[in-house]
C-alpha positions in Angstrom: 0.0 0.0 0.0 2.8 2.5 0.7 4.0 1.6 -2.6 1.4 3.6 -4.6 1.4 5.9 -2.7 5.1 6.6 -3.4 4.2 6.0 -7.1 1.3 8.8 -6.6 3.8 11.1 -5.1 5.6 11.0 -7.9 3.4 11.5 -10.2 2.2 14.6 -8.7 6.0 15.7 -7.9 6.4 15.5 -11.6 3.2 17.4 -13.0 4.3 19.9 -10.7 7.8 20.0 -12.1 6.7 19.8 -16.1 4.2 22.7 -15.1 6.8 24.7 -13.2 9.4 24.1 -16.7 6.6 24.5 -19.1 7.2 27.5 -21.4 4.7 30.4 -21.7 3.0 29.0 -25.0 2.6 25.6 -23.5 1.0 27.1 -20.7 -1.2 28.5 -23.1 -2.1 25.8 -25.1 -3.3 23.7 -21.6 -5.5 26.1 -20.8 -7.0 26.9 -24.9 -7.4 23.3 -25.0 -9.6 23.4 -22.0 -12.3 25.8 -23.5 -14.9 23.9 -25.7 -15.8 27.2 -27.4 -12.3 28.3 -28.4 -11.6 24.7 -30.0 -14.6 25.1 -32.0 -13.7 28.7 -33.0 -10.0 27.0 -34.0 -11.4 24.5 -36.0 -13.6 26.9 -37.7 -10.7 29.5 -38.3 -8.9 26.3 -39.8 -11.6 25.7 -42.3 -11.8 29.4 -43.2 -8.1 29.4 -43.6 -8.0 26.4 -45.9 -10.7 27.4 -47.8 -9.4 30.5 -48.9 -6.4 28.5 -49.9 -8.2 26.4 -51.9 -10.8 29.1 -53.4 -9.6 28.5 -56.8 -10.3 25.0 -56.8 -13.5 25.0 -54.6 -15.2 28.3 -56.8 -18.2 26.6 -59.3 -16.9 28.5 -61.9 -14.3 31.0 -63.1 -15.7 35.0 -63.0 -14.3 35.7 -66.4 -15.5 32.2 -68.6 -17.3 33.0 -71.6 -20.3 31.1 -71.2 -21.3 33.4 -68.4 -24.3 36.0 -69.0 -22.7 39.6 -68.5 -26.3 40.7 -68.4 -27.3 39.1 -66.0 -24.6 39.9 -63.2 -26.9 41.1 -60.0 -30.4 39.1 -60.9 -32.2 38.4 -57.7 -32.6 34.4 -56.9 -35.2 32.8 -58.6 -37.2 29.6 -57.1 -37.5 26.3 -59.8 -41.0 25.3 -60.6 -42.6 22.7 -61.9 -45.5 24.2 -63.3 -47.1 26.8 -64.7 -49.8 28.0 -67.1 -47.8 26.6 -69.9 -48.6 23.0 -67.9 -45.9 20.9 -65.8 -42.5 19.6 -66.1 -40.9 17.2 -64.5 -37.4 18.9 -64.9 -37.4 22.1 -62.9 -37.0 25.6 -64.5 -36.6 29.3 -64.0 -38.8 32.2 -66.4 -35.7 33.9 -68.5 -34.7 37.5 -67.4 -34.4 40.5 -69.7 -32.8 43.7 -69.0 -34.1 46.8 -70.3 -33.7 50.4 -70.1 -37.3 52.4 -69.7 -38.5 56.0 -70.2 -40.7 55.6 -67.3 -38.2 54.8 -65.1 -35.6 57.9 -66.1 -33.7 55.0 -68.5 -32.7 53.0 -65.9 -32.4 49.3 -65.7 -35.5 47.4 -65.3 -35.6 43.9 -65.1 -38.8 41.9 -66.2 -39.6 38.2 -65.7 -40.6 36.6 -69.6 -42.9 34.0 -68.4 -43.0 32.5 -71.9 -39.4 31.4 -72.0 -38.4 28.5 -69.6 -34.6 27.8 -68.7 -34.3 24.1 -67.3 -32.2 23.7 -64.3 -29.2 21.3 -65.4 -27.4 19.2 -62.7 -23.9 17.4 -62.8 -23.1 20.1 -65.9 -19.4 20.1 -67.0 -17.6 23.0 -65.7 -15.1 25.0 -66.9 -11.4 23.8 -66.7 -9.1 24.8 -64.1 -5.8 24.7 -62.9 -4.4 24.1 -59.2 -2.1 26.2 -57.9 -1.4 28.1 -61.4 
């Protein structure tokens, strides 16, 4: 019995010697790793880190491709539908956009929904090419 108790000793005699030589930044790192919230906030700050390394590669498409509509640079979000008074679809669309300027409206830009043109909603489309790291 007086043998763990030596060995307890010693364990303590030695967590008080490693925190007595512990430098200042491990002294900080015992007591970050303590906090739930700060660990969270690290591992957030690590994703936000890494994902601005990795912007090129993570972006859905390049800003300056050519299949891009330069009219159509601030549209508001539109919701899919599935029907309308045209009848239904099973593939999901959007009502086309067009931009004009109007005398009513001192020739500024006025954006009107054309509901008889339907633009389908593609998924797994092929994307332009990139590079990583270029």
């Amino acid at each position: 019995m007086t043998e763990t108790n030596i060995y307890d000793a010693a364990v303590d005699q030695t967590a008080k010697d490693a925190y007595f030589t512990a430098g200042q930044g491990q002294l900080i790192w015992a007591r970050f790793k303590k906090q739930k919230a700060a660990m969270v906030g690290a591992w957030v700050l690590v994703i936000l880190i890494l994902s601005g390394i990795f912007a090129s590669f993570l972006t859905p498409y390049d800003p300056t491709i050519a299949g891009r509509d330069k009219d159509y640079l601030n549209g508001a979000p539109t919701i899919p539908q599935f029907c309308d008074d045209n009848g239904c679809s099973l593939r999901p669309f959007v009502y086309a956009l067009e931009r004009e300027r109007s005398a009513k409206t001192n020739f500024r830009w006025v954006t009107t929904v054309n509901t008889d043109k339907r633009q389908y909603v593609q998924f797994f489309v092929e994307g332009s090419e990139y590079e990583l790291f270029s």
